[in-house]
C-alpha positions as CSV (number, residue, x, y, z in Angstrom):
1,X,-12.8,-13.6,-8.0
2,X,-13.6,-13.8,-4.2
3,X,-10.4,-13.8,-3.5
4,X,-9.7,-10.3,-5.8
5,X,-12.6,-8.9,-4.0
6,X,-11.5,-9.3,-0.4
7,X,-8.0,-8.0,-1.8
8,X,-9.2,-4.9,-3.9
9,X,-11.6,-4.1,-1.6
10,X,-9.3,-3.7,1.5
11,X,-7.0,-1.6,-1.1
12,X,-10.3,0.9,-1.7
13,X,-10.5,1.0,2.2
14,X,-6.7,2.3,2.2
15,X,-6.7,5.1,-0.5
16,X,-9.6,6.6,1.8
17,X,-6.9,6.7,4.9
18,X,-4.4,8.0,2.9
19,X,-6.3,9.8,0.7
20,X,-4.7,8.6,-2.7
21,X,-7.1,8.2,-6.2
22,X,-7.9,4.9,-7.5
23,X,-7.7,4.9,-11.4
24,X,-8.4,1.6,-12.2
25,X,-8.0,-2.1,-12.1
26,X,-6.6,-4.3,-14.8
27,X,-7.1,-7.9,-14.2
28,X,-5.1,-8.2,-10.5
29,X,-3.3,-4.8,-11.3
30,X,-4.4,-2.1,-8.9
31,X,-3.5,1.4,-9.9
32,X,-3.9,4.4,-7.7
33,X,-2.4,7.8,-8.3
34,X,-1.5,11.2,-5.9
35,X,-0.9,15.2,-6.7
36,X,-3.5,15.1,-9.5
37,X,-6.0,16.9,-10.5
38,X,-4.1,19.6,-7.7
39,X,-0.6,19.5,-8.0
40,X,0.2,18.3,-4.2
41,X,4.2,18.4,-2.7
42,X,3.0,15.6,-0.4
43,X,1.5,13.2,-3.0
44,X,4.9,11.0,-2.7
45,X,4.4,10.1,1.1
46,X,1.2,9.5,0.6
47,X,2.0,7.1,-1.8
48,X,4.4,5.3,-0.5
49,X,2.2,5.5,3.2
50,X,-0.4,3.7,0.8
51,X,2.1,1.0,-0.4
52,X,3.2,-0.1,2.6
53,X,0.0,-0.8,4.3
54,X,-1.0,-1.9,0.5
55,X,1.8,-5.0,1.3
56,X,0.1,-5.7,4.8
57,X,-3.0,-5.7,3.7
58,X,-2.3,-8.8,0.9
59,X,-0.6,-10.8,3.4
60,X,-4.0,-10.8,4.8
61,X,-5.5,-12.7,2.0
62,X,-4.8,-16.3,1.0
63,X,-4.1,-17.2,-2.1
64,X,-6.7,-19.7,-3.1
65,X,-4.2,-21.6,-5.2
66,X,-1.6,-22.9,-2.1
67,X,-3.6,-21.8,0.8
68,X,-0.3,-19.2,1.7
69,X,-1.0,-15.4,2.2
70,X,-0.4,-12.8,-1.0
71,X,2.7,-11.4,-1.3
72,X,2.4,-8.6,-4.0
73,X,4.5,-6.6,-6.1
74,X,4.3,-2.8,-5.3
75,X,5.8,-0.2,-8.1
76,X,6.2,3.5,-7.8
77,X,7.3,6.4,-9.8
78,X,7.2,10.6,-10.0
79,X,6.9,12.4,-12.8
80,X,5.0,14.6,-15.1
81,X,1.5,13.3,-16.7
82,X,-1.3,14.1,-18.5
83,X,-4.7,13.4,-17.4
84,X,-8.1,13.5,-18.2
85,X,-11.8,11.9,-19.0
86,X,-11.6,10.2,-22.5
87,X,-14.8,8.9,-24.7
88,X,-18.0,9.1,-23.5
89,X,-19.1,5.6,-23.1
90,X,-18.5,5.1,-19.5
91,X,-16.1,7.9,-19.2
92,X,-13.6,7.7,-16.5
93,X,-10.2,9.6,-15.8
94,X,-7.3,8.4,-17.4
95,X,-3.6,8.6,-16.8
96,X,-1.2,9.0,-19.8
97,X,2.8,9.7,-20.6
98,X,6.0,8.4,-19.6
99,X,5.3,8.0,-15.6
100,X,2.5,5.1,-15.7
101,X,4.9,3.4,-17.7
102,X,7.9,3.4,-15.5
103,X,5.5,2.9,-12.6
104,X,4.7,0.1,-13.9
105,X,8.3,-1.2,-14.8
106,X,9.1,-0.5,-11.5
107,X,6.1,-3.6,-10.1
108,X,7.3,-5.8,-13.1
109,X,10.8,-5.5,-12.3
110,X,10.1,-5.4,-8.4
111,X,10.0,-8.3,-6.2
112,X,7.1,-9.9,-4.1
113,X,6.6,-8.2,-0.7
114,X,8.3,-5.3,-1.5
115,X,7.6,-1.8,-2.6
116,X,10.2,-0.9,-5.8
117,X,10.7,2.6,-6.6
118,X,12.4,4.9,-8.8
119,X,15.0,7.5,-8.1
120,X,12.7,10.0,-9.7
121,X,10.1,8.8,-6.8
122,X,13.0,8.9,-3.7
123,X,13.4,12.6,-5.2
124,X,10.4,13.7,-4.7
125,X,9.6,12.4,-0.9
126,X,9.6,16.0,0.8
127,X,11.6,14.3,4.0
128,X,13.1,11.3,2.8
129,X,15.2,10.9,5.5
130,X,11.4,10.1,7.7
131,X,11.7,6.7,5.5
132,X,13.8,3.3,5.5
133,X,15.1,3.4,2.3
134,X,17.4,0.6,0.7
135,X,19.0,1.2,-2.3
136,X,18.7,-1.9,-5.2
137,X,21.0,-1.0,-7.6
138,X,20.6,-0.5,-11.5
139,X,17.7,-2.1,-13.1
140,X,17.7,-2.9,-16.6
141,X,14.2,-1.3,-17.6
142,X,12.3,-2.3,-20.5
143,X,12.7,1.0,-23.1
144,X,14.8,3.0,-20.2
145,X,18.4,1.0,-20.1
146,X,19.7,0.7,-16.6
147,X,17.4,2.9,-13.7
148,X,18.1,3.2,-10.1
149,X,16.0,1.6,-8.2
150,X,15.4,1.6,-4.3
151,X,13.0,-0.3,-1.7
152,X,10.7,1.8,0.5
153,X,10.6,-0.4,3.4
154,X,8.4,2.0,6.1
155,X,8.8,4.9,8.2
156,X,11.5,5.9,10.3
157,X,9.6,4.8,14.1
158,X,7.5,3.0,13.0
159,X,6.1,-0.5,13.5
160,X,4.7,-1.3,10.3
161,X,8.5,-2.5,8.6
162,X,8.9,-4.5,5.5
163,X,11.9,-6.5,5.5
164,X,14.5,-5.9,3.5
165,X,14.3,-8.3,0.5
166,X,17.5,-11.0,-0.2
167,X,20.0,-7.9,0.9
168,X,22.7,-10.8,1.0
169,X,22.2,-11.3,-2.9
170,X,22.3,-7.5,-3.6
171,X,25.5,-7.0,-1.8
172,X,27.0,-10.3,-3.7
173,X,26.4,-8.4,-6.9
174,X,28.3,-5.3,-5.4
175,X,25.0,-3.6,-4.6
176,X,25.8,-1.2,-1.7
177,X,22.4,-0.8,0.4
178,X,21.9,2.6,1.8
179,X,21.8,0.5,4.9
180,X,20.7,-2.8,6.5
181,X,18.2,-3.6,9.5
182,X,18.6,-6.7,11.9
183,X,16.1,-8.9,12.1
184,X,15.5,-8.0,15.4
185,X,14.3,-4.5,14.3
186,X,10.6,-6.3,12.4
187,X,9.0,-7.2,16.0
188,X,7.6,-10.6,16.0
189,X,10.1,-11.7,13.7
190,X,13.5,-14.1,13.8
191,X,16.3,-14.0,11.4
192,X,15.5,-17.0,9.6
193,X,12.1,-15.1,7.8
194,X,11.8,-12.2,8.5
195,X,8.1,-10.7,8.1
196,X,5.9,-8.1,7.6
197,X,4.7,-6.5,11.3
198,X,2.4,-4.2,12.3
């Protein structure tokens, strides 16, 4: 509990920054949400601003199981939804439709350390090409079939880099990333592990 305190609480400091809505926990799941209640062109960047500061942030907390710091899961989609405040014990304002679930399918299929997002999501950052993005490949998604998935890894000039995860094994499945960053790019890193910096 002290541990998902110190995590969730450094998570509420960042949706303040980047100005993102926090809709709810569920046991160690943190979901936030942008572009709602007012429709926003920018709510993707935010997000994905959010998600990569969201990974540097839990490397900042040790697990209390093997003394190591976090390394989370980070899923992302962009779509339509409906919203609203349900019931009128505790009321609170809840998400609904197609896009919380393949939000979610994008952390369950993702992979630790690394933000996981959809094409719908890559086609909605205004300026895409301000971001490191590396394409996956298809994903089998639970109720979807295959989905094209990508890593957000930072923005273009920026400091704060998340390396790209296995991109050996992705290319030894045929996997073509959209391109690939030297070690030497994540500052006070070597090539035998790379890490988060910022």
């Amino acid at each position: 509990m002290d541990m998902l305190n110190e995590l969730f609480s450094k998570f509420d400091a960042l949706c303040e920054k980047h100005d993102v809505y926090k809709v709810e926990t569920i046991g160690d799941a943190y979901m936030v949400a942008s572009g709602l209640p007012t429709a926003s062109p920018e709510h993707a960047e935010k997000l994905a601003a959010f998600a990569i500061d969201m990974v540097a942030a839990a490397e900042t907390v040790v697990s209390p199981m093997d003394g190591e710091p976090l390394q989370i899961r980070v899923g992302m989609h962009s779509g339509k939804i409906m919203a609203g405040v349900v019931g009128r014990q505790r009321p609170r304002y809840c998400l609904f439709g197609d896009t919380v679930n393949v939000a979610s399918r994008m952390e369950s299929t993702g992979v630790g350390g690394a933000v996981q997002v959809s094409y719908g999501f890559i086609k909605a950052l205004p300026n895409k090409d301000d971001w490191n993005i590396l394409k996956r490949g298809n994903v089998k998604v639970k109720g979807k079939g295959d989905m094209k998935t990508f890593f957000v890894l930072g923005r273009v000039g920026s400091n704060m880099q998340l390396a790209p995860p296995d991109v050996d094994e992705y290319e030894s499945e045929g996997q073509t990333p959209r391109f690939s960053l030297p070690a030497s790019s994540y500052p006070g890193t070597d090539s035998a592990s790379p890490r988060l910096s910022g």
